[in-house]
C-alpha positions in Angstrom: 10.2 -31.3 10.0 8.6 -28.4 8.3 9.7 -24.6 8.7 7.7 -21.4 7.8 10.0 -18.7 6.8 7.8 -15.4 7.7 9.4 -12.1 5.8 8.8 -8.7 7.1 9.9 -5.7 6.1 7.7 -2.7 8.8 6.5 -3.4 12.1 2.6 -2.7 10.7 3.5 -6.2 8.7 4.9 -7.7 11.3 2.0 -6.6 13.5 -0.1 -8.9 10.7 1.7 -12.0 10.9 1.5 -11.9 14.8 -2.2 -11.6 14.3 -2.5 -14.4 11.8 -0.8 -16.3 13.9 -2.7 -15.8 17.2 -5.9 -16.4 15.1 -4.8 -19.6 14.1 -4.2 -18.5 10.1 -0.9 -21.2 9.8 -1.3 -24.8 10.6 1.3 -26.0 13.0 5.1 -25.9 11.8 8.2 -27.3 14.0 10.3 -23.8 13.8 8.7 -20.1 12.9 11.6 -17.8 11.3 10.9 -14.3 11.2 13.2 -13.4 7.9 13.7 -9.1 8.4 14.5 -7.1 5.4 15.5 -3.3 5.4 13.9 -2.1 2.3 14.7 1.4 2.3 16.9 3.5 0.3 19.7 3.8 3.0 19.4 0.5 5.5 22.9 1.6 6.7 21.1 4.7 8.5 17.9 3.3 9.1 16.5 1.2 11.6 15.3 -1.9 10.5 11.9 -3.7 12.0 13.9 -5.8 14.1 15.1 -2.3 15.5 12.0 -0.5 16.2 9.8 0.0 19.2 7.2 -2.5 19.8 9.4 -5.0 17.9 10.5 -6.9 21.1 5.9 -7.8 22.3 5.9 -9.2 18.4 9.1 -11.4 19.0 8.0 -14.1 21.4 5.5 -15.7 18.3 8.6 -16.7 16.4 11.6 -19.2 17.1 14.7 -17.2 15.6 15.1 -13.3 13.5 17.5 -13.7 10.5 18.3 -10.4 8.9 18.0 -10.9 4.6 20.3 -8.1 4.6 22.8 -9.3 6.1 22.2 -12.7 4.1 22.7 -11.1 1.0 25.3 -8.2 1.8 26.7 -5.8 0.1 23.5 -6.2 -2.3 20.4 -4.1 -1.7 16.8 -6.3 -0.8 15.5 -4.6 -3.4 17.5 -4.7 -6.2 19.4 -8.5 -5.7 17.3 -11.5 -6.9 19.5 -15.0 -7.5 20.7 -15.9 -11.2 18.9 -18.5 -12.9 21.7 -20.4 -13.0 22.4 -20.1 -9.1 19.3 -20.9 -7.6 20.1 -24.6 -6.3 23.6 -22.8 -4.9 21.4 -20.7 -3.6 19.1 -22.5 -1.8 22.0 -25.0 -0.8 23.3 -22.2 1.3 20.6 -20.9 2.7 19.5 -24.1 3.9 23.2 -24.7 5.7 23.6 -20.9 7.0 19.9 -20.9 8.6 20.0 -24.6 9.7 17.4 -25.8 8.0 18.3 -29.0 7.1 16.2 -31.0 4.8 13.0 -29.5 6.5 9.9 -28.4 4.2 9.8 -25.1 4.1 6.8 -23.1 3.6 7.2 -19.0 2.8 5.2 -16.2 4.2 5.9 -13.1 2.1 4.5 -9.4 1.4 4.8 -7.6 -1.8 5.5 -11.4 -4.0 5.9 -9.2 -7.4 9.3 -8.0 -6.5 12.6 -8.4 -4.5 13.1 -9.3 -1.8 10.0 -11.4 -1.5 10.3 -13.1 -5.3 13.6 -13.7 -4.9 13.5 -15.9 -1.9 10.2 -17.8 -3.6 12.8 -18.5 -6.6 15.2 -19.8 -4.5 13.1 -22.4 -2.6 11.3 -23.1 -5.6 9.5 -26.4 -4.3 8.1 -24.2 -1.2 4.3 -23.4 -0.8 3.6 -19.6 -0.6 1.4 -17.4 1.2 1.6 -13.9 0.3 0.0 -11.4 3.4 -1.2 -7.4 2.5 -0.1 -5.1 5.1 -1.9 -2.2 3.2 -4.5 -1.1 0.6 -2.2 -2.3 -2.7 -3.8 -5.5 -2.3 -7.1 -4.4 -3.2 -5.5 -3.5 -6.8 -4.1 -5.5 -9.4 -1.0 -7.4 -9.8 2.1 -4.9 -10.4 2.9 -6.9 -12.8 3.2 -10.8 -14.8 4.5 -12.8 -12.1 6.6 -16.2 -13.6 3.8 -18.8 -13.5 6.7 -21.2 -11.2 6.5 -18.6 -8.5 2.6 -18.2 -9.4 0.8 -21.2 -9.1 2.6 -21.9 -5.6 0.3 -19.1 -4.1 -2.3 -20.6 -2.5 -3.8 -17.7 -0.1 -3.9 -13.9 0.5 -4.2 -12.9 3.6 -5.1 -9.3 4.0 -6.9 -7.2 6.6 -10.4 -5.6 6.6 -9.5 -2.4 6.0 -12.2 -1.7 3.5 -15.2 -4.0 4.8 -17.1 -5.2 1.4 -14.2 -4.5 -1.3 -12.6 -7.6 -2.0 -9.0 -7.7 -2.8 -8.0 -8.4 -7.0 -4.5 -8.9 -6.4 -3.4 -12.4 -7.6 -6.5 -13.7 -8.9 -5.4 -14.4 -12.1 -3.7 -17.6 -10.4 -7.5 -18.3 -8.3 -5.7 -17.2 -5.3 -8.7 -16.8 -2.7 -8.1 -14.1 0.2 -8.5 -14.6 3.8 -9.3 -11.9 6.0 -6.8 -11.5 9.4 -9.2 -11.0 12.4 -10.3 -7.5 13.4 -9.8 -8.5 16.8 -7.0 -10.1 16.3 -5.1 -7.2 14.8 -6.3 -5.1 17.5 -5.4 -7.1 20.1 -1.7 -7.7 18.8 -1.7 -3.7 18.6 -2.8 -2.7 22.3 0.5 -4.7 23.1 2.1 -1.8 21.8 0.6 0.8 23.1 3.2 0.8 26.2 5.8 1.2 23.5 5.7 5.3 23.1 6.6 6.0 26.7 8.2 9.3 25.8 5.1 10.4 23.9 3.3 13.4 24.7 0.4 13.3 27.0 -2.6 14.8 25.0 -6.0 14.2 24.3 -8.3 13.8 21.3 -5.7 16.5 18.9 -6.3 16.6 15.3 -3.3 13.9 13.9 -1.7 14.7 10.6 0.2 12.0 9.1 2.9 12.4 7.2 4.1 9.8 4.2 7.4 10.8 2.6 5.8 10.8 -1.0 8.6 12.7 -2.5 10.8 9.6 -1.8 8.7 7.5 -4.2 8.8 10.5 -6.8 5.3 11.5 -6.4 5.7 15.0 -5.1 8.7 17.4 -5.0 9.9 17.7 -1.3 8.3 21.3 -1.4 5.2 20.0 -2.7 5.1 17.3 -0.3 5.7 20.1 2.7 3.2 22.2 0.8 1.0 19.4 1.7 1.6 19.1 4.9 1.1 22.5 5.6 -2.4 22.6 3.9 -3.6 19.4 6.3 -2.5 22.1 9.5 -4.4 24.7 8.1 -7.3 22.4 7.1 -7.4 21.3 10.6 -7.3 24.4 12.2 -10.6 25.7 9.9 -12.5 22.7 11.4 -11.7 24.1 14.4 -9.1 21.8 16.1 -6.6 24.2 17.9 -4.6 21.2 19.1 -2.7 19.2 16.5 -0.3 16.5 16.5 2.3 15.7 13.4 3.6 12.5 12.9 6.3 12.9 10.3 7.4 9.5 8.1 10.1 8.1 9.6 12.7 8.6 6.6 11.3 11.9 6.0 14.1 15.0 6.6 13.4 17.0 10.2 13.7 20.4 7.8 10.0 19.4 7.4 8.9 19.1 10.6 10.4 22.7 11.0 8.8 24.3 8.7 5.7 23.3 9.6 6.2 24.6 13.1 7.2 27.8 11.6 3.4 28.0 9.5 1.9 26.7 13.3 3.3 29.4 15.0 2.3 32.1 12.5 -1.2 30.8 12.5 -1.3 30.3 15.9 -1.9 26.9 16.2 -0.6 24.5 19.0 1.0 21.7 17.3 3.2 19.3 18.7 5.7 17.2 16.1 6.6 13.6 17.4 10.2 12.5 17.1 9.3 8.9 18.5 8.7 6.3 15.7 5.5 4.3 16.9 3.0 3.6 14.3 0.3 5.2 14.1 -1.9 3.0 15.8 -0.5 3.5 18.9 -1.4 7.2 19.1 -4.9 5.8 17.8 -5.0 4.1 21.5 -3.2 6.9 23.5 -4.8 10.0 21.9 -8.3 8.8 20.5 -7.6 11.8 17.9 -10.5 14.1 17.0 -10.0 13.9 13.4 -6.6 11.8 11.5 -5.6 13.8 8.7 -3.4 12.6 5.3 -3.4 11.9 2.0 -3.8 8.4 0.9 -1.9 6.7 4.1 -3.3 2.6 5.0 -3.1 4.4 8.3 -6.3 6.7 7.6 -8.7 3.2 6.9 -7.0 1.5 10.2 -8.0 4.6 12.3 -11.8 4.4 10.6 -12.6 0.9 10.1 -10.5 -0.7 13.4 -10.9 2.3 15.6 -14.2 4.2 14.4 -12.0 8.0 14.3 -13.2 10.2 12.1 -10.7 11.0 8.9 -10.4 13.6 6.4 -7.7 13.1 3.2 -6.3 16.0 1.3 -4.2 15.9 -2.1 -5.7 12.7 -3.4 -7.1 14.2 -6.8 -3.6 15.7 -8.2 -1.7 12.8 -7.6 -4.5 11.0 -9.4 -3.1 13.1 -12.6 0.3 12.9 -12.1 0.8 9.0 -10.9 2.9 7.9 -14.0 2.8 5.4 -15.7 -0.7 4.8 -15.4 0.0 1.3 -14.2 1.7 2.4 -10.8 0.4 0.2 -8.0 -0.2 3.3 -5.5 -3.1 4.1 -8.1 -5.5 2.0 -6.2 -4.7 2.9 -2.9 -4.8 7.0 -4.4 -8.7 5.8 -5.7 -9.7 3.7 -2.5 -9.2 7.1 -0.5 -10.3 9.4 -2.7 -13.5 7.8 -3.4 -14.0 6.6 0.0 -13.1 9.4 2.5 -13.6 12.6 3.1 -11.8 16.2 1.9 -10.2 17.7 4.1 -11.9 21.1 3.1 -15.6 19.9 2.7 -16.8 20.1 6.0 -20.1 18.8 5.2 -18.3 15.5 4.4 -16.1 15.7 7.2 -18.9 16.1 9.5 -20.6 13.4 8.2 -23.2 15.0 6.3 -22.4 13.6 2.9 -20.8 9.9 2.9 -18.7 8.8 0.2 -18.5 5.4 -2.4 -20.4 2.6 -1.1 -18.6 -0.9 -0.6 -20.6 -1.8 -4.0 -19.6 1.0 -6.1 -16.3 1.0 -4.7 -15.7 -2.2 -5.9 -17.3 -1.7 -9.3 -14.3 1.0 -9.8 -11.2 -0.4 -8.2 -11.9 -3.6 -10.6 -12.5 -0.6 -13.6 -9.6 1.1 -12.0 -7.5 -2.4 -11.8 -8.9 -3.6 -15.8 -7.2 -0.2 -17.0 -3.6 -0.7 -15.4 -3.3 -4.7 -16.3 -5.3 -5.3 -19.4 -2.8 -7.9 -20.0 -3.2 -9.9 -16.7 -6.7 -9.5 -16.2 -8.8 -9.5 -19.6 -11.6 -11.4 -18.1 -12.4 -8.3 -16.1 -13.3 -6.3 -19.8 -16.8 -6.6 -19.5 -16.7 -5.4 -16.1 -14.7 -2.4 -16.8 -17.0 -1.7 -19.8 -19.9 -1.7 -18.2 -18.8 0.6 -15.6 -17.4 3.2 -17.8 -20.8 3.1 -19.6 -22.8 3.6 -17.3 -20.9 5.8 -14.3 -17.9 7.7 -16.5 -19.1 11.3 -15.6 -17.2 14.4 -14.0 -16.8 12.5 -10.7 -15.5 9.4 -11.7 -13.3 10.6 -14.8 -10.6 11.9 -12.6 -9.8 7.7 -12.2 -9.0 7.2 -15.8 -6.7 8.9 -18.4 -8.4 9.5 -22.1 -5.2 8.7 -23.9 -5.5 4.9 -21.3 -9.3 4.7 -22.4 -8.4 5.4 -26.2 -5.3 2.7 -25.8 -7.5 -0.3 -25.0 -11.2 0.8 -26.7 -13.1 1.2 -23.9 -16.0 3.6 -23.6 -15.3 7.3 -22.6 -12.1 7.7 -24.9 -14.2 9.8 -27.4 -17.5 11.7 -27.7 -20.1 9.1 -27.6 -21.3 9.8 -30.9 -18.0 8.3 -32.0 -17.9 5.8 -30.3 -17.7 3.4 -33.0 -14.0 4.9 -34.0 -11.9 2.6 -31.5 -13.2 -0.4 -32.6 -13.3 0.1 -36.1 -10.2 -1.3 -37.7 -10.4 0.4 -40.9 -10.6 4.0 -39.0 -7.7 2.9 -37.1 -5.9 1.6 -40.0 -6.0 5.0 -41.4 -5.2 6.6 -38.4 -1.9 4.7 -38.0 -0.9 5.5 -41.6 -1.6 9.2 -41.0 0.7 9.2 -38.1 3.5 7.2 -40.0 3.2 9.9 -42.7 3.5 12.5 -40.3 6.6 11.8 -38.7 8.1 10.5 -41.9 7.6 14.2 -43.2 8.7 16.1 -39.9 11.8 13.7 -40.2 
């Protein structure tokens, strides 16, 4: 008997594994197990996927839902992994609480570098593991090292086109090949949900703004982040779209959407705020919007690449400074937008008149982009990233890279090219580290 244990954590992942499976992506197993995790901060007050509308047309492609938080309660997904030392108790239980027997178990996880998903592949350690992308991270590196006994049991990536021509870098330091989900597929699975918003608002071709909640990840300051919001209205309305649509991030406060309305109403613009949480592909089908709006949401490359709307992105470029630590794994994601789509406030670009990165220069930077975060993971890619950075670090392209990050690992750009030659001399940098030594000894 052999079991697949799918984990989900959003409906727009859950959406992925229904298309894989339609297309034919799994090879036959006796019993599908959707496994649900509630990552967010507060799963207490928030619904989880199996909670959501929409969930119920995804449902029918799996034999039983088992909720991990409610496996592993009181302890957060996010922060519980099993002790060393427990993981045959572990798995033990786990086989007797989900009735699985002795069955072979195969996993189907997102997101493999951290809990919840590494912690189930390190409690059934003999299981094979597929790892599926529900979003542009996977076109980055590797968050970081994964523990080669979880590694080398990865034996696919399944991702969605979402940027035709860039090929995903995450986990190919283990040879892990990806697999693209059907377009049609994908589609298909979401036109089953297009019934789901019932209660939505009947309008046609607005301009959508998409909200993301960045001030929960630390990015921006919840005035910033409304701040931003604010400037994608008023970019809108200078395009000349005088009906707009807000969709707000689920976890995001409703003193948001309110203030917003409050800037609408002064500029005289008729937006509408939706209080119903569908994704954002469903309004894709029911509006066909005039132009989506955000910062660096997936949801702005499924509108142009699986629906062929026009998008715009605004903020990209400061959080491009202020992402810290350099290695954060929304740094790709921040570059794929920035250098693929247009600003908001360049209508030229907007209109269509001047396109962005192409597929093969793209791909020449993400890998740059990717060599800079994980030297450590990925030093094959060196020569790569070097060659880039010699030949296309200009005032475009320098916004991707930090000097001090460039200076760190010798690569060209840190310094004026006519010293070049410092970073890899050892005797400059010899000196240079005794000068430094001296110089806190003294302050001291």
């Amino acid at each position: 008997m052999t079991t697949q244990i799918f984990m989900a954590s959003t409906l727009y992942g859950t959406a992925t594994l229904a298309a894989a499976l339609d297309a034919g992506c799994f090879r036959p197993a006796d019993r599908r197990v959707l496994l649900v995790s509630n990552n967010s901060a507060t799963p207490e007050t928030t619904p989880g996927v199996d909670e959501m509308p929409g969930f119920p047309q995804l449902r029918g492609r799996f034999d039983d839902v088992i909720s991990w938080n409610e496996t592993i309660s009181p302890f957060h997904p996010g922060g519980w992994a099993p002790r060393p030392d427990d993981v045959p108790l572990w798995e033990r239980h786990l086989r007797l609480a989900w009735e699985l027997g002795d069955d072979d178990v195969e996993l189907v996880v997102e997101s493999i570098q951290v809990n919840p998903a590494l912690g189930v592949a390190q409690i059934f350690m003999g299981a094979p593991v597929t790892v599926y992308a529900d979003g542009l991270m996977s076109y980055g590196p590797t968050r970081s090292k994964i523990d080669p006994l979880v590694g080398t049991r990865i034996d696919r990536l399944l991702h969605l086109d979402l940027v035709p021509g860039l090929t995903p870098m995450l986990l190919t330091e283990f040879g892990v090949g990806p697999e693209i989900v059907p377009t049609a597929a994908f589609t298909d699975v979401l036109a089953e949900l297009v019934k789901t918003g019932d209660e939505l608002p009947a309008l046609d071709e607005p301009a959508l703004l998409l909200g993301q909640y960045l001030s929960a990840l630390g990015i921006l300051t919840a005035e910033e982040e409304e701040d931003l919001h604010v400037r994608m209205l008023k970019g809108a309305v200078a395009l000349g779209h005088e009906r707009l649509v807000f969709k707000p991030h689920p976890s995001a406060p409703a003193r948001w959407s309110r203030a917003l309305e409050k800037e609408a109403e002064r500029i005289g613009a008729d937006l509408t705020v939706l209080d119903t949480p569908v994704l954002a592909e469903v309004l894709y089908q029911r509006m066909r919007p005039a132009l989506v709006v955000g910062c660096f949401s997936t949801a702005l490359l499924t509108a142009s690449a699986l629906y062929g709307l026009p998008v715009a992105r605004i903020g990209t470029e400061p959080l491009l400074e202020r992402l810290t630590p350099y290695e954060n794994s929304n740094r790709v994601p921040v570059t794929i937008v920035d250098a693929l789509l247009p600003e908001l406030t360049d209508r030229a670009a907007v209109t269509g008149q001047r396109r962005g990165a192409t597929p093969g220069e793209l791909g020449e930077l993400v890998r740059a982009v990717g060599f800079a975060m994980q030297p450590k993971i990925y030093p094959d890619v060196r020569p790569e990233a070097e060659r880039f950075l010699a030949r296309h670090l200009d005032t475009d392209t320098r916004r991707y890279f930090k000097r001090r990050r460039l200076t760190s690992l010798g690569l060209p750009g840190a310094v004026p090219a006519q010293l070049a030659f410092i970073p890899r001399n050892a005797t400059v940098r010899r000196v240079a580290k005794r000068a430094r030594s001296f110089k806190r000894a003294t302050l001291g």
